[in-house]
C-alpha positions in Angstrom: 15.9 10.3 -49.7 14.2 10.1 -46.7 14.6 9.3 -43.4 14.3 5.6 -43.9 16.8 5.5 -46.5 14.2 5.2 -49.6 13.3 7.2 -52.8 10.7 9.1 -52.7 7.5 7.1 -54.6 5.9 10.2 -55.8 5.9 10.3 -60.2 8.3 12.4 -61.3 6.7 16.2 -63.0 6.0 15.9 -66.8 9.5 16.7 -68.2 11.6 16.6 -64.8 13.8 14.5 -63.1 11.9 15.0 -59.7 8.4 14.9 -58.0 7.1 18.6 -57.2 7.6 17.9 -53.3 11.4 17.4 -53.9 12.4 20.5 -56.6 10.0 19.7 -59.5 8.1 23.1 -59.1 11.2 25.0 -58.9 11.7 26.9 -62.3 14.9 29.0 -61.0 15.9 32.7 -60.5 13.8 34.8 -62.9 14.8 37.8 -62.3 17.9 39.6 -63.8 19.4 39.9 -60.4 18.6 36.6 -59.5 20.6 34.8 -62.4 23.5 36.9 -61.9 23.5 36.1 -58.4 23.2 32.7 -59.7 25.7 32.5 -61.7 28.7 33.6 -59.6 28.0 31.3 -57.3 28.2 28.3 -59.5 31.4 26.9 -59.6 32.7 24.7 -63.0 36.1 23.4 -62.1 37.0 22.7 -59.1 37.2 25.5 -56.4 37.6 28.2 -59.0 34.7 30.8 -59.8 33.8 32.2 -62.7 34.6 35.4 -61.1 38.2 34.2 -59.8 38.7 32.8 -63.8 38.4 36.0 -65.3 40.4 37.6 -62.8 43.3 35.6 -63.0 42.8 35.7 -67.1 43.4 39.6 -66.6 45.9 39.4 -64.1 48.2 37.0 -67.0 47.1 38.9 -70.0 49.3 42.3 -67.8 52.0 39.4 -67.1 52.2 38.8 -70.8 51.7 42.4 -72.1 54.6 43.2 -69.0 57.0 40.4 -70.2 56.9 41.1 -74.0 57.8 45.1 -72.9 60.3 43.4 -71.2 61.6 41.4 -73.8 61.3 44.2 -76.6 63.6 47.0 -74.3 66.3 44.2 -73.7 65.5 43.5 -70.0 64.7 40.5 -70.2 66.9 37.8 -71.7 66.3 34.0 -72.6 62.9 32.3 -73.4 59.7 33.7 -73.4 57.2 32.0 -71.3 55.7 28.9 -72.6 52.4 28.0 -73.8 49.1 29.9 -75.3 48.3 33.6 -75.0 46.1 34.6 -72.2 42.2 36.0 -73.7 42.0 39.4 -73.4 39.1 40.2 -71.1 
């Protein structure tokens, strides 16, 4: 958008979405560095990382490995916790 509150008029690049003055040359990180960099900056739900994901998927697998110990040595009484099995990571 520009300034005067109108599209751009330029054609859009042969199999994009935009002209080449407003991201149509842009053909992303190439490098191996670059798309990892890439990467753990996106963001796909909300305000969580995929970084953050995988850390809190390690941090309940211990829970659950901690709570069946638990559980198996007579600690723990009642219930287990609800709901799926954490992925091992």
């Amino acid at each position: 958008m520009r300034s005067i509150l109108q599209r751009c008029k330029a054609p859009a690049m042969k199999g994009k979405q935009v002209c080449k003055f407003h991201g149509g040359l842009s053909t992303g990180p190439r490098t191996e560095i670059g798309r990892q960099r890439c990467a753990e900056a996106k963001t796909v739900h909300g305000r969580e990382t995929r970084r953050g994901r995988i850390e809190q998927s390690i941090a309940m697998h211990r829970l659950r490995a901690i709570e069946e110990l638990g559980h198996a040595l007579g600690i723990f009484n009642g219930s287990k916790t609800p709901g799926r099995k954490p992925q091992k990571n």
